[in-house]
N, C-alpha and C positions, 0 to 999 in steps of 0.2 A: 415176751415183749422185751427189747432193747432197752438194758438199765442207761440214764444220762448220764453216766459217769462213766460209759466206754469208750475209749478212746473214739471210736468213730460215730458217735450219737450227735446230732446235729445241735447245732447252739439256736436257741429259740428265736433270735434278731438278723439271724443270717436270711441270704437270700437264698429262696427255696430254689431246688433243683441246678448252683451252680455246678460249676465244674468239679469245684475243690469234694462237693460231695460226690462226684459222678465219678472222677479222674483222676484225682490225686493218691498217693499211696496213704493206706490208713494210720501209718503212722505219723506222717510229716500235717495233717487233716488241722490237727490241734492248731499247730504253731501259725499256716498258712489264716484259721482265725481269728490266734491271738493279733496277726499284722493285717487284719480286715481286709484280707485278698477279695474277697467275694463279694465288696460292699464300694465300687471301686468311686461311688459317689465322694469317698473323706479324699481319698488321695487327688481327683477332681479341685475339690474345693480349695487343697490346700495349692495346686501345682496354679490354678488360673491368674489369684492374682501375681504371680512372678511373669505369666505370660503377660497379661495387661501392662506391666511395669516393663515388660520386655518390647513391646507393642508402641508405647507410651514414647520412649526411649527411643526407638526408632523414627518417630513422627519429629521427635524436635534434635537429630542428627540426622534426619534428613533420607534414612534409609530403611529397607526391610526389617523386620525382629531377625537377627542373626539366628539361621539355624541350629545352628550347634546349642548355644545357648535355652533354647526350647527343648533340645533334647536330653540336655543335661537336668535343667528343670522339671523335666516329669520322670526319669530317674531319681533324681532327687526327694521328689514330691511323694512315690510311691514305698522309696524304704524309708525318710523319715516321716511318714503317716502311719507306716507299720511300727516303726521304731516307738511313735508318741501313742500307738494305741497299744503295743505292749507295755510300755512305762503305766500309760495310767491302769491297764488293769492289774498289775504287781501293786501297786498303790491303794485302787481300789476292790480286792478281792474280798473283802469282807461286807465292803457296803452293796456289792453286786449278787454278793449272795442273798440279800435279802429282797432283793425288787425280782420280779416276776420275768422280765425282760432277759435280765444277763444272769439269769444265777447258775444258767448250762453254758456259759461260756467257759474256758479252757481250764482257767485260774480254778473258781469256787466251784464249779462242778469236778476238781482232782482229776483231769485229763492230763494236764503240765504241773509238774511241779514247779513253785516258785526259783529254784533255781536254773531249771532248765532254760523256765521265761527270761531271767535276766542274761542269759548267756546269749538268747537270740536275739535280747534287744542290743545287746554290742554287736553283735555279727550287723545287723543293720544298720547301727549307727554309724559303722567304718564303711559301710557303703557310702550312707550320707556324706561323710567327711571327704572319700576320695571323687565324689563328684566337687565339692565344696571347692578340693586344692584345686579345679581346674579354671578357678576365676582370678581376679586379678586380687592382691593384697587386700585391699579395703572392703571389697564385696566376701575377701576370706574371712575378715574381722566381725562385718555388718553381722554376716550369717552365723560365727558365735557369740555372739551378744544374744541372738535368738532363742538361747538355752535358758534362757533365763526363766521366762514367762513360760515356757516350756517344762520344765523344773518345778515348777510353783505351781501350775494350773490345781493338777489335783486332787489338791487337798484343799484350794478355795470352797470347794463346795461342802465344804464340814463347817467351816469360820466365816464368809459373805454372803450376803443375799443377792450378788449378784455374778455368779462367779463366768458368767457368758462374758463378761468384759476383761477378764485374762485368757481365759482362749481366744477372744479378737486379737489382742495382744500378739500371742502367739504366733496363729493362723494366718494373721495378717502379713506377715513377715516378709513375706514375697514381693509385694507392693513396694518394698526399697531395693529387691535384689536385682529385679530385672536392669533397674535404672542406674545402680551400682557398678553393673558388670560392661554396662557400655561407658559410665564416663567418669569412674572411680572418685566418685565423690556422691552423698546424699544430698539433694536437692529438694527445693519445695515443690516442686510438679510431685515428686516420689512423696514426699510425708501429707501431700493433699490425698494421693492414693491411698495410701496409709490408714489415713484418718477415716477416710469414708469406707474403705475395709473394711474396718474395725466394725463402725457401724452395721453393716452388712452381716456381719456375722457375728453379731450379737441378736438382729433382725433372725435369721434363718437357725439360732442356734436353741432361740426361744420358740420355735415355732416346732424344733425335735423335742425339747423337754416336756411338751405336751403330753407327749405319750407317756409320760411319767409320775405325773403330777401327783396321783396317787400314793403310789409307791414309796415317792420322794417323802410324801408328807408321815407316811409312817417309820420309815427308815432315819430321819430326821437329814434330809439331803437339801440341802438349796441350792435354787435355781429362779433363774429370771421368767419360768412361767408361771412359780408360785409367787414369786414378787408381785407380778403385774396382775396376777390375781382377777379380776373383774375387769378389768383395763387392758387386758390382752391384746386384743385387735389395737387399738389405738396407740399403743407403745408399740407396740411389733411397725403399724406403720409410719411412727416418729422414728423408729429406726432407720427404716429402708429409705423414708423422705431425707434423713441425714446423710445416709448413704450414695444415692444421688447428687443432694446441692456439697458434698466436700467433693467432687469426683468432678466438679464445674471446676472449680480455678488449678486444678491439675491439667485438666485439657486447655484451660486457654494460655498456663505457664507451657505447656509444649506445644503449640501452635496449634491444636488439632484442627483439621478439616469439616466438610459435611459426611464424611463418612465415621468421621470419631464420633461426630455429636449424635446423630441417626444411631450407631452404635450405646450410645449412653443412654438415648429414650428409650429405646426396645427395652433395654437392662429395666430402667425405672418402670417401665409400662408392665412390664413380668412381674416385678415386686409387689405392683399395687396390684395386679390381678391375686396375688398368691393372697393376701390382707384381706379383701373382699371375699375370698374362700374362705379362710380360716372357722377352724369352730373349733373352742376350746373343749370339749368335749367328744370330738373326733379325732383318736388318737390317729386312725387309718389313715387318713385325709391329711394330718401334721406330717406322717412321715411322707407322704404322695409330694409334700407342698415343699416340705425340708428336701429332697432330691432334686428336685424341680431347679434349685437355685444351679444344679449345673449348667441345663441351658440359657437361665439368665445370664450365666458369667461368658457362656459359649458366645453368646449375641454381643456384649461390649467386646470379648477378644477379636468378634472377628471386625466388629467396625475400626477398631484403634488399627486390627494388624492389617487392612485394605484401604486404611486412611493412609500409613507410613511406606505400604507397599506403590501407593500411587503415585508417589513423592517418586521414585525411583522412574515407572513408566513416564511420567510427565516429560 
């Protein structure tokens, strides 16, 4: 039987039967995990709202989402998700060794050494960067300022009870750049997005910690599912209702149409379906539910990006 500690042993939270297991060379297997190649739902979450902001942007200038810009942003979006999910496991390699979930991941299962891991999260971070220089000044600034909360995250979850609210922080971040990068300046359509981001994924982020709640609580790990405790459903959906009504005066500071707004019910309509599913007690069903928010974020990109692209046919 396959010891978990050989370079090619699979990590317990990856998706079964990807490529990275079927395709890739045994040795590069590690690192391709440490950057969650396989799981391509983080980099999803993190590139959309830069699309929506990109989307958003376009509806109150009056034109499509600039392509290039969309492709830069999911370039960007997939090495620094790699980049922040190898930071946090160098961070957190010892509190991962003890939850059941990640203890075969690269770091605490002794697949990568901790030095190896930080060499590849620069090799990624200078990817991240040289999409960065290809924006204007302020959207080059906005986007390092982002290291911040990025930097911090975590070790929140040692010292807060709530540490979902700096990864919104974070993750969110995208929600300014889109909007940045067309009119070099931050504006409140952009920090309404912002806001209700945040919301949103702090909603969808407590709805992943479920699967750990366990874990967490004997490892001494905190999280907004142990927070919310018996109140789970009802704060997960004060989140998502937050995340909605701030994502309203974003759309009507950039004029949206009926295809923005049609765009933002389906989103909220998704949300409250996912709340209604919920069972704290189904870890399966958390992760089903926590994926899911791709195609919520799919449904607002594509009404904002068919609301600004109308603007042009009209």
């Amino acid at each position: 039987m396959r010891s978990p500690h050989e370079p090619t042993g699979r990590v317990a939270d990856a998706v079964a039967g990807h490529w990275v297991d079927r395709l890739a060379p045994a040795g590069a297997r590690p690192y391709l995990r440490l950057a969650r190649i396989e799981r391509p739902v983080g980099w999803w979450l993190l590139l959309l709202p830069c699309w929506w902001s990109a989307a958003l942007a376009g509806i109150a200038a009056g034109h499509a989402p600039d392509p290039l810009h969309l492709v830069l942003f999911l370039i960007g979006a997939v090495a620094m998700r790699g980049a922040g999910s190898t930071y946090n496991d160098i961070a957190d390699r010892d509190l991962d060794a003890q939850v059941e979930r990640t203890r075969s991941r690269p770091l605490p299962s002794g697949q990568v050494s901790t030095k190896a891991a930080a060499a590849f999260l620069v090799a990624q971070a200078l990817v991240g960067l040289a999409v960065l220089l290809q924006f204007n000044g302020t959207a080059i600034l906005v986007g390092m300022l982002s290291l911040a909360p990025v930097a911090i995250y975590p070790f929140m979850k040692r010292i807060m009870p709530l540490p979902q609210g700096v990864l919104g922080l974070a993750f969110a971040w995208g929600a300014l750049m889109g909007w940045v990068a067309v009119f070099g300046r931050v504006e409140a359509p952009a920090l309404w997005l912002y806001a209700g981001t945040v919301a949103w994924i702090v909603g969808y982020d407590t709805i992943y910690a479920v699967q750990d709640i366990e874990d967490d609580e004997i490892a001494g790990i905190k999280s907004s599912a142990r927070l919310f405790g018996a109140r789970l459903k009802p704060l997960v959906g004060l989140c998502y209702g937050l995340a909605a009504i701030l994502m309203v005066p974003a759309l009507i500071g950039a004029g949206a149409g009926l295809l923005g707004w049609l765009g933002l019910a389906l989103f909220a309509a998704h949300l409250g379906q996912q709340v209604v599913r919920l069972s704290p007690r189904n870890g399966r069903l958390a992760l089903a539910l926590f994926r899911s928010n791709r195609d919520a974020g799919l449904m607002l990109f594509a009404g904002l990006g068919l609301d600004a692209l109308s603007r042009v046919l009209a």
